[in-house]
N, C-alpha and C positions, 0 to 999 in steps of 0.2 A: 702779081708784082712783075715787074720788068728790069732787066739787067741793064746796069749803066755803066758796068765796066767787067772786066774778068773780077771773080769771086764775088761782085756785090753785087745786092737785089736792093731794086727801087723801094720805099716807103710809098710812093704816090699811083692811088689809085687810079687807073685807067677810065676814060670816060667813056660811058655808053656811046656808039654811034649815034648822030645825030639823027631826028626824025624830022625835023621841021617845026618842031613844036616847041614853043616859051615854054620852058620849066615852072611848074606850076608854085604860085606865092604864099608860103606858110603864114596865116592867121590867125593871132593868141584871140579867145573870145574874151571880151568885157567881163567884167566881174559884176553881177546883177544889185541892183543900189539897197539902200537901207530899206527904201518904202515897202518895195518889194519882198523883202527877205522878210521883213515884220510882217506882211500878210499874207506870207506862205503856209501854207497848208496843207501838212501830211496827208498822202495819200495813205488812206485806212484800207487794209490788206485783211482778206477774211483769214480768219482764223484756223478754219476748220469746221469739218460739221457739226451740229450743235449732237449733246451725246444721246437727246431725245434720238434726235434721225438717224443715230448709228444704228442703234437698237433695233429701231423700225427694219433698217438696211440687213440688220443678221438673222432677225426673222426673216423678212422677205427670200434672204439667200435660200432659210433652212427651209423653208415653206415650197420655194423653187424646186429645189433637190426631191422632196417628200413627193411633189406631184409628178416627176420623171421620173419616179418610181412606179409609180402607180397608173399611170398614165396607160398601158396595156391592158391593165387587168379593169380598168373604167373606172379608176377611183380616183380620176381628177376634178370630179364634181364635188366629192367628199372633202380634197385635199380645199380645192378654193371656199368649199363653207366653212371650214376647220379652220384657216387660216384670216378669213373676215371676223370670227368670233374671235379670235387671239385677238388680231390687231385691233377690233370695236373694242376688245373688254383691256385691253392695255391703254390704249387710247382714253378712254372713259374713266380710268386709273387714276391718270395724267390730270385732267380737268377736271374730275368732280371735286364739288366742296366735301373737305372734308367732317364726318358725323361729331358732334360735343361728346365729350366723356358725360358719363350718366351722375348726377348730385346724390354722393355717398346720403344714405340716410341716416339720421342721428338719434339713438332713444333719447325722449325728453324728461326731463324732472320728475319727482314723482309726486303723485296727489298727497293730502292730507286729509284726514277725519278731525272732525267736529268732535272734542272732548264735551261731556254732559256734564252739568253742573253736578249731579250729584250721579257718582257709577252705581250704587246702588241702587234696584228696581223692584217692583213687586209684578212689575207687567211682563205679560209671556213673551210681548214684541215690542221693538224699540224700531225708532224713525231716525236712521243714520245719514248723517249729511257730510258728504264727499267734498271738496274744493281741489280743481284741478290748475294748473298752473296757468297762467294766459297767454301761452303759445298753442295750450291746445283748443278751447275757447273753439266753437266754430269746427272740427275739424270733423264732417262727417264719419270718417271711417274711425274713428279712435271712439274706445268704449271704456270704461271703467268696470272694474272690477272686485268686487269685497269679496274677503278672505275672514273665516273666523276658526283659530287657535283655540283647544279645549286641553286642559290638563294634559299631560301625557302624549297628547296626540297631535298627528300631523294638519297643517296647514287645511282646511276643505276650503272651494267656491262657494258661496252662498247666493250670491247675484250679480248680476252684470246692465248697466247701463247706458246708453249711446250718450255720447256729450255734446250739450246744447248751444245756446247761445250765450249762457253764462256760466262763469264758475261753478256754482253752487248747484250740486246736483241731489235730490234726498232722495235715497232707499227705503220705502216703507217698510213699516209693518215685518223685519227681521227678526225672524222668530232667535228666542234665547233658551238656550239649555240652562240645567239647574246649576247654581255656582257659577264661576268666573268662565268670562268669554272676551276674547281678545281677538280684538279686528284691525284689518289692515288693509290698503286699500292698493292698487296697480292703474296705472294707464296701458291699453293694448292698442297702437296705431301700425301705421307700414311698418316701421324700425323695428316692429317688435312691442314686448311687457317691458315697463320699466323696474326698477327694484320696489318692495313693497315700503309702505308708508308705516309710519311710527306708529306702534299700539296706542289702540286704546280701548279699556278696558270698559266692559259694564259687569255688574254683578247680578243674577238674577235670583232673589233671594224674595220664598213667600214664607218664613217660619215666622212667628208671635215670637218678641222678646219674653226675655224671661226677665220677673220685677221681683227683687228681695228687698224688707225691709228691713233697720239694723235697729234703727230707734226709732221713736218708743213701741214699746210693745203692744200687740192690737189689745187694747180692752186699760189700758195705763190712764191713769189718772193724775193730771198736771196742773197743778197749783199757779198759774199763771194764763195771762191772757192769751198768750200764743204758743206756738207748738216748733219743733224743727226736728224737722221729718230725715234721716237719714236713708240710704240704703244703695244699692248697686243694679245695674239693668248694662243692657247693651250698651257698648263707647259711640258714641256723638249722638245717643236720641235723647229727646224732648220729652222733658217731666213736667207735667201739670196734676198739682194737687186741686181737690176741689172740696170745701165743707161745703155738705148740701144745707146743714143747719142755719149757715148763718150766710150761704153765697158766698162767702170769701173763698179766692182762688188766686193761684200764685204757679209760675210757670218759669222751669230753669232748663240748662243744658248739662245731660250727662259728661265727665270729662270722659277721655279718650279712653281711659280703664271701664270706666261705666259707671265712677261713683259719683252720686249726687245729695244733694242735703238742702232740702228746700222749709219756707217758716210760713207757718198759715195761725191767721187769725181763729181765737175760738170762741166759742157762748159758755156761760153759766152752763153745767146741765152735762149730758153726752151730746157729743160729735160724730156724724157719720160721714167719716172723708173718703175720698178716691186716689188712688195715686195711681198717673196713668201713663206708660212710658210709648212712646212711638219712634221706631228704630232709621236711620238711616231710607231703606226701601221704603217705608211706609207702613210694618207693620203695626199694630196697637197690640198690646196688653194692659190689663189697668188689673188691681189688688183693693181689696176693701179696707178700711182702718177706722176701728172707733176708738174714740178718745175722751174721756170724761174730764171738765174742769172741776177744781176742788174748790173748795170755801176757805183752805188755808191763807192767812194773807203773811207779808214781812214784817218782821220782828225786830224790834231793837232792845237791848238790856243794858243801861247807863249804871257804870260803877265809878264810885270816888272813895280816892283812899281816906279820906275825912271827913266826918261829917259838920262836925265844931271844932272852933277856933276859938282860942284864949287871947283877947286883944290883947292883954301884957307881953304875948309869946311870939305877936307880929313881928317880923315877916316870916311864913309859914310855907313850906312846901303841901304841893296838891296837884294829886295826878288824878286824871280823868277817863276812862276804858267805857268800851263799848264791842259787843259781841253781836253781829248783825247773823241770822238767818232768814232763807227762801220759802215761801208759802208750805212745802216740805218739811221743813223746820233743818233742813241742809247751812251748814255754815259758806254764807254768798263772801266772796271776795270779789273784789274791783268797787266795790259801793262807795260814793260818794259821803264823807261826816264830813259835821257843822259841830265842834265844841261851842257850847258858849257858860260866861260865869258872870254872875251879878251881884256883887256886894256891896251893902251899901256904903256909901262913903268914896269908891273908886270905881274910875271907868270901867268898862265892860270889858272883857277877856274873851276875845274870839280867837279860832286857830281850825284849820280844814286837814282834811286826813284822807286820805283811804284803806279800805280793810283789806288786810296780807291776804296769802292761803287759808287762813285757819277765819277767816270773816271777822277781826281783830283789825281795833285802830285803839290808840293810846294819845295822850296831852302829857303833857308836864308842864307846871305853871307854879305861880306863888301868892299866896295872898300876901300884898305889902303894909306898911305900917299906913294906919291910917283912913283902916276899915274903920266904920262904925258900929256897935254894937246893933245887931237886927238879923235876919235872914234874907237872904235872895237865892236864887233859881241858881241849880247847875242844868244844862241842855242839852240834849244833843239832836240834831236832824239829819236823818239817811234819805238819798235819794238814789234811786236804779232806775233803770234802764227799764229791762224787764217786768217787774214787780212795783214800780212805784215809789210813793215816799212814805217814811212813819219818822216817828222821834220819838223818846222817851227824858224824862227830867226827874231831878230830886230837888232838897233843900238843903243849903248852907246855912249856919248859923257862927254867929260871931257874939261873944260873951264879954263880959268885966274880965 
């Protein structure tokens, strides 16, 4: 500053001596246009090392240090292999693909057994057939496996089979113990056995049933053309009677208790029948039975409460009875009557009946006015089932 008077100093800056030189012209630069500034383009600046190469960098450091360690004692040959296996097996790390997780394996379904139409057997070995599921189908390593359960006891192997091209796989000839035997079946592939398969049962059973007779008794003698043969054997086998007398033969099913009641034709004369039962497994037993037909035949006895009638006394009550018995001379119930009355002068008088418990049938009727003096027929006709038909008849008479 420079003084312009006593106590005051100038404001105005002093000029540089002159050098001979124009003072240089301050220039604002242009502001760059629209075109321009739109297709400008950031300058991309690195970042930094990527962190693969850092890694690389702090081995390489550590690997450095390690071999100026060593480097006296000559273990820098050791140090540079040491440090190429790090960085090849870090490196190789890096890039390789990496391996798929290994496909958990899964036990599959489990087989089933072929149920036998009938469990019961009389054979020592049975031919069991296996069906495995159809994803195992084809699966060389996978085998099947039968299991057979006895009473009381554990689980044993019995056989083992590879599985083929189809489902259906049969285990021959598996021997059976006596009594109940219960099998079950497994699949065994990579996964492992899977749970066993549902029972199923055979019976192996060689005893003869046992055949009781209830009726009639061997050596009975039956007033009738046929027979009905009662008694009891094993539940569900097969009864066939057979007369050798006269061929006839007749064939039922035991019920589930074992009783059976079968009816065979018979001859005049004696009968030599058979009765033959065959069990579930197949055994037979059969029983002799003879049986003689009788000469008895059915019987009818026609009662009337009247025998005559006073035509002055017309119209008259008149009841009609009949007492039927069996070739036995047994009083038959359920039999068929035919009343009939015939007097002369009026229609006919019919009326149908059946006999109670006691082989007892009854009429009630009237003779009206207008009979004629004369006789006609009271009637009766029985017919059965078993036994056939008879009838028996009286006379009515009608007077002055």
């Amino acid at each position: 500053m420079t003084n312009r008077g006593p106590g005051r100093l100038s404001q105005v800056r002093p000029r540089p001596p002159s050098t001979g030189r124009p003072a240089p012209i301050k220039v604002r630069p242009r502001a760059p246009s629209h075109t321009r500034l739109a297709s400008h383009r950031q300058v991309e600046r690195p970042t930094g090392i990527p962190l693969g190469g850092r890694l690389l960098l702090v081995l390489g450091v550590l690997a450095l240090g390690g071999a100026v360690l060593y480097t006296a004692s000559g273990g820098l040959g050791k140090v540079a292999t040491a440090f190429a296996s790090t960085v090849g097996g870090f490196v190789g790390s890096l890039t390789a693909t990496p391996s798929p997780s290994p496909t958990p394996l899964v036990i599959g379904a489990s087989p089933t057994i072929e149920s036998p139409q009938e469990p019961y057997t009389n054979l020592a070995t049975v031919d069991v057939v296996v069906v495995v599921p159809a994803d195992a189908v084809g699966r060389t390593p996978t085998k099947v496996r039968l299991y057979v359960t006895l009473p009381g006891k554990a689980p044993k192997r019995m056989a083992e089979a590879s599985v083929g091209a189809i489902p259906r796989i049969v285990i021959p000839s598996v021997k059976l113990a006596a009594g109940q035997n219960d099998f079950t079946a497994t699949d065994v592939g990579p996964a492992g056995e899977t749970p066993p398969s549902a029972v199923v049962t055979y019976v192996f059973d060689q005893a003869a049933p046992k055949v009781t007779l209830t009726s009639p008794k061997d050596g009975a003698t039956v007033n009738k053309a046929t027979v009905t043969i009662t008694g009891k054997t094993q539940g569900r086998s097969v009864v066939f009677a057979h007369n050798g007398s006269n061929s006839a033969s007749a064939t039922v099913a035991a019920s589930a208790d074992g009783a059976f009641s079968v009816v065979l034709a018979l001859d005049p004369g004696t009968n030599a029948i058979t009765i033959q039962a065959t069990d579930p497994a197949g055994n037979i037993a059969a029983v002799p039975l003879t049986i003689r037909r009788g000469t008895g035949k059915l019987s009818a006895n026609l009662g009337v409460s009247t025998y005559r009638f006073s035509r002055a006394s017309l119209p008259s009550p008149l009841t009609l009875s009949v007492l039927v018995t069996d070739p036995d001379g047994t009083p038959l119930p359920g039999a068929r009557v035919t009343f009939s009355v015939t007097i002369p002068g009026v229609p006919p008088i019919t009326a149908d009946r059946t006999t109670g418990p006691d082989g007892r049938a009854e009429f009630r009727t009237t003779i009206p006015k207008g009979a004629m003096v004369g006789s006609g027929p009271a009637s009766v006709l029985v017919t059965t089932t078993d036994f056939g038909s008879t009838s028996d008849r009286t006379v009515l008479t009608v007077t002055k």
